[in-house]
TIVO-95348 format. One line per 10 residues: number of its first residue (from 1); their letters; for each residue x, z, y of N, C-alpha, C, O, CB. Coordinates in Angstrom, 3 decimals. Each point is the difference from the previous one (the first is absolute). Glycine has a CB too. Example, Ala and Ser with C-alpha at 12.3 -4.5 7.8 and 13.67 -1.06 7.14 Angstrom:
<sites>
1) as) 13.190,7.800,-5.690,-0.890,0.000,1.190,0.900,0.000,1.200,1.036,0.665,-0.019,-2.928,0.581,-1.154; 1.542,-1.966,2.223,0.820,0.060,1.190,-0.770,0.730,1.090,0.509,0.169,1.108,0.675,-2.314,-1.736
</sites>
This chain:
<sites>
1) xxxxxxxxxx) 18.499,138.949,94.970,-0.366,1.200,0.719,-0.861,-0.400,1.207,0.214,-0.995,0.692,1.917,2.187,-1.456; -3.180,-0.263,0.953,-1.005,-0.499,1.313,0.874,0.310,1.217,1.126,0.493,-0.063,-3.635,0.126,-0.994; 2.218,-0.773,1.555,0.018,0.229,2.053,-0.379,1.723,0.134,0.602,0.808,0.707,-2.051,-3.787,0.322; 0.275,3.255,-1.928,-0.890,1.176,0.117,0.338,0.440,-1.236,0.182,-0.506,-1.107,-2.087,-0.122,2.618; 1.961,2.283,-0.764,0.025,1.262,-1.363,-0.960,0.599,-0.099,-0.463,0.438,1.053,2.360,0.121,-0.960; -2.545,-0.300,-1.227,-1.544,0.493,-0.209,0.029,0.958,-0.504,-0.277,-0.060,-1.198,-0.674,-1.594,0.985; 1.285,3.041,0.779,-0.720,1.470,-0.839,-1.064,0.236,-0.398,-0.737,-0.986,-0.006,1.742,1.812,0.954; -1.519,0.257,-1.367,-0.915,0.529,-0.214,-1.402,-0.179,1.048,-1.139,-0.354,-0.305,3.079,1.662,-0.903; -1.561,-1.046,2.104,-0.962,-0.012,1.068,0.884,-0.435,1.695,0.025,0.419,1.157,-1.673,1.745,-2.911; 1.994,-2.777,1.283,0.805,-1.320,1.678,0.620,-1.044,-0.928,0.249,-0.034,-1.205,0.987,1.935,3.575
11) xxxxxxxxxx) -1.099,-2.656,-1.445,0.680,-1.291,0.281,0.783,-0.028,1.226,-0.399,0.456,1.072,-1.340,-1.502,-2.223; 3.030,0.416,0.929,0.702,0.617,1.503,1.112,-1.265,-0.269,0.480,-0.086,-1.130,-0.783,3.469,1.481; 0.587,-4.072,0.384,1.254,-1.032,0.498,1.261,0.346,0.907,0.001,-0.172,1.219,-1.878,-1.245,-1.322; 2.900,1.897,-0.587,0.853,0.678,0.782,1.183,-1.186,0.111,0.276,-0.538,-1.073,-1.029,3.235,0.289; 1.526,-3.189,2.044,1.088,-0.562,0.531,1.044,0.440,0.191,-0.059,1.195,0.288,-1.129,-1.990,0.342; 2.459,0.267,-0.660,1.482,0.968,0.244,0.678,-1.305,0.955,0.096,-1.198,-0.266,0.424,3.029,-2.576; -0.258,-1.343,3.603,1.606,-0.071,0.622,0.875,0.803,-0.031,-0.010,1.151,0.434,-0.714,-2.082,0.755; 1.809,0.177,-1.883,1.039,0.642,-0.275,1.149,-0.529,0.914,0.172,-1.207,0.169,-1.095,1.648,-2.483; 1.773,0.605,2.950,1.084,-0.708,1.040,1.040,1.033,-0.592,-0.015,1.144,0.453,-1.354,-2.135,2.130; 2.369,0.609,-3.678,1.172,0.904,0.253,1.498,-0.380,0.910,0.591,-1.031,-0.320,-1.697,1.729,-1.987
21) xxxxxxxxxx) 1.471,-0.137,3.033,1.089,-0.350,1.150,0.730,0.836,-0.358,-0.322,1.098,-0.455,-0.671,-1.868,2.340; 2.687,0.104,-1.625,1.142,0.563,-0.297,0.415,1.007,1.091,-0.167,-0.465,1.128,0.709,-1.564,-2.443; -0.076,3.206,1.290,0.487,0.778,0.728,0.485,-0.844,0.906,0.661,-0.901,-0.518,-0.363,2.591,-0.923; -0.405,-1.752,2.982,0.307,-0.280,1.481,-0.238,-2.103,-0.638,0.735,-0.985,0.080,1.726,3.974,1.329; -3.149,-2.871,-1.686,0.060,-1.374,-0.274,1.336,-0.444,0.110,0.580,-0.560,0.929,-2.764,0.246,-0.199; 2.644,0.740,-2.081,1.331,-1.077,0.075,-0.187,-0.926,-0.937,-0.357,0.331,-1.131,2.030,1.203,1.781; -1.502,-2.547,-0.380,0.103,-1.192,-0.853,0.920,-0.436,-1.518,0.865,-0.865,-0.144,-1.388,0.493,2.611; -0.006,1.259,-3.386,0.857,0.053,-1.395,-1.198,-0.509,-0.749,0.029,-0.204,-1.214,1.868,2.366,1.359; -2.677,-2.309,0.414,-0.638,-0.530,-1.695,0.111,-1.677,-0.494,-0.787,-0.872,0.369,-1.250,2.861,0.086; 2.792,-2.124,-1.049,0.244,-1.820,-0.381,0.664,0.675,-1.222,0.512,1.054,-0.378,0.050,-3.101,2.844
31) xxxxxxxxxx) -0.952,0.530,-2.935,0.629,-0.210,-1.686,-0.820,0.883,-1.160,-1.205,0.212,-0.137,3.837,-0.460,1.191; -1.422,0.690,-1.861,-0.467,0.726,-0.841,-1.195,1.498,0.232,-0.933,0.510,-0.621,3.340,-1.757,-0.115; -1.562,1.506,2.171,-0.602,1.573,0.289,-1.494,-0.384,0.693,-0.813,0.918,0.111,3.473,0.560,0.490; -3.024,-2.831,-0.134,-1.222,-0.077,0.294,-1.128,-0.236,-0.797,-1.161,0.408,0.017,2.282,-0.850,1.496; -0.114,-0.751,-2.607,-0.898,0.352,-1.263,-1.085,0.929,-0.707,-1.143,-0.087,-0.448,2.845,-0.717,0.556; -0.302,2.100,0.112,0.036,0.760,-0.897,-1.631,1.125,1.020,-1.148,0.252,-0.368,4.719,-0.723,-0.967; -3.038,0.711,2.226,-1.169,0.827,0.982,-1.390,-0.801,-0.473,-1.054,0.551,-0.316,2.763,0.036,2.819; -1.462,-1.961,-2.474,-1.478,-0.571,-0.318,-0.714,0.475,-1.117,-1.143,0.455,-0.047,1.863,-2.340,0.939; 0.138,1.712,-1.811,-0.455,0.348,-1.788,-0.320,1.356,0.485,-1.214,0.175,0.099,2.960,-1.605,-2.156; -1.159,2.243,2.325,0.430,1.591,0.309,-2.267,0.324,0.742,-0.755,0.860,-0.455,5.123,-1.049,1.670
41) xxxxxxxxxx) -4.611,-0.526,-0.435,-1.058,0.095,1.348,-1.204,-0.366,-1.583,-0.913,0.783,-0.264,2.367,-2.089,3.761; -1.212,0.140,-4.276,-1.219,-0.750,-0.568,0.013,0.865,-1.500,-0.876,-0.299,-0.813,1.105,-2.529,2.193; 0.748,3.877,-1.729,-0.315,0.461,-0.641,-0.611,1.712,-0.298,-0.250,0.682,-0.994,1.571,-2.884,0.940; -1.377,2.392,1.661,-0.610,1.157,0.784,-1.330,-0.554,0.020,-0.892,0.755,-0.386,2.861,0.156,1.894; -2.211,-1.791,-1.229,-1.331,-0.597,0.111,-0.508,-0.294,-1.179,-1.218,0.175,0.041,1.674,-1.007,1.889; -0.175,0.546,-2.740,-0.416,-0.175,-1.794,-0.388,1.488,-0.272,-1.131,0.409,-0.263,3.076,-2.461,-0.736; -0.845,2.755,1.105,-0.721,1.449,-0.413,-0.810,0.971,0.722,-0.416,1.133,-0.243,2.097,-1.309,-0.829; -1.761,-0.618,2.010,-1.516,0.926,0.836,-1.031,-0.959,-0.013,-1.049,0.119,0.633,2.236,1.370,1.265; -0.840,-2.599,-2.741,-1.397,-0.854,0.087,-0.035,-0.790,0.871,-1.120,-0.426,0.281,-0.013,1.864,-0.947; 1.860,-1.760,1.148,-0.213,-0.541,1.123,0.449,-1.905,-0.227,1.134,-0.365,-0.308,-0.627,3.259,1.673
51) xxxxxxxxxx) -1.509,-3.711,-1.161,0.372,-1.637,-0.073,0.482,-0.322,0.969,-0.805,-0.214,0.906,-0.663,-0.451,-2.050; 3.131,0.440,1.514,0.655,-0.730,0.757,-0.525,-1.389,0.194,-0.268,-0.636,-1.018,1.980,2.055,0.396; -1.964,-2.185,2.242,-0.613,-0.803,0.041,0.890,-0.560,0.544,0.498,-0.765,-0.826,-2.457,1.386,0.627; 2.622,-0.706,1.430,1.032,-0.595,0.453,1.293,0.848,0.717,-0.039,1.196,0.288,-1.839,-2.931,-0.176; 2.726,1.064,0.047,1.181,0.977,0.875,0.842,-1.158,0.516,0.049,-1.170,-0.376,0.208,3.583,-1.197; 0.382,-1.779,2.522,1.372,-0.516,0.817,1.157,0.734,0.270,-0.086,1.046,0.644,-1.347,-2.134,0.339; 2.878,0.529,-1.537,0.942,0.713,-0.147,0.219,-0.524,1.434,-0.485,-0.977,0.570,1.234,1.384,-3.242; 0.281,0.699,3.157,1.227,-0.188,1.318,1.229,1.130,-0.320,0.144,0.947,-0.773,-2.172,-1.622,2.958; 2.550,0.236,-1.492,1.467,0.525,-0.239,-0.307,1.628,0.894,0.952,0.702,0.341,0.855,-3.633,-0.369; -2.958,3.248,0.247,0.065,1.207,0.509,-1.239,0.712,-0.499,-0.171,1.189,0.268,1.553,-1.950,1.688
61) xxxxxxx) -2.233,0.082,-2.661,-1.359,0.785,-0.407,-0.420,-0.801,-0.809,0.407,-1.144,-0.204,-1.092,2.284,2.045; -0.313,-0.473,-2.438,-0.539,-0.712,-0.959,-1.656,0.267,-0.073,-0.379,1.135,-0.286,2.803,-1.048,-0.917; -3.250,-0.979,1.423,-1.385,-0.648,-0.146,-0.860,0.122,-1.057,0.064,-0.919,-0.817,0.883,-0.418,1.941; -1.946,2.447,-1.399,-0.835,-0.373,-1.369,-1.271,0.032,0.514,-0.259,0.730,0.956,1.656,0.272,-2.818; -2.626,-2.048,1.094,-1.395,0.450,0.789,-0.407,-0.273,-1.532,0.416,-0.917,-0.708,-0.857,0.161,3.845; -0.563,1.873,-3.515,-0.851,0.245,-1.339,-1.028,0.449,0.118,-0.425,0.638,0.963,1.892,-0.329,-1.982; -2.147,-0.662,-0.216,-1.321,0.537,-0.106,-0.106,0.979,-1.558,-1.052,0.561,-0.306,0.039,-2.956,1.925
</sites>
């Protein structure tokens, strides 16, 4: 997949940051359940098209940057 999406008439390079945070930042996401939010984030991003490029888990949020 390119970098660039080519319609009809544009070309356009669109970026995401993605930050999802746990209610009052409490610190539950480890183990299985952080896993699971990850798969949960990269497969939101698969179906909008979107190429997950990198991320960083924490026990209070979670990190995606795509193109």
């Amino acid at each position: 997949m390119s970098e660039y999406r080519y319609g009809g008439h544009t070309v356009s390079r669109l970026t995401v940051h993605l930050v999802w945070v746990t209610k009052y930042r409490y610190k539950v996401l480890t183990g299985d359940i952080q896993k699971r939010c990850r798969e949960l984030l990269i497969q939101g991003c698969d179906t909008e098209d979107v190429r997950s490029l990198s991320g960083v888990d924490s026990k209070d949020h979670i990190h995606r940057h795509g193109v």
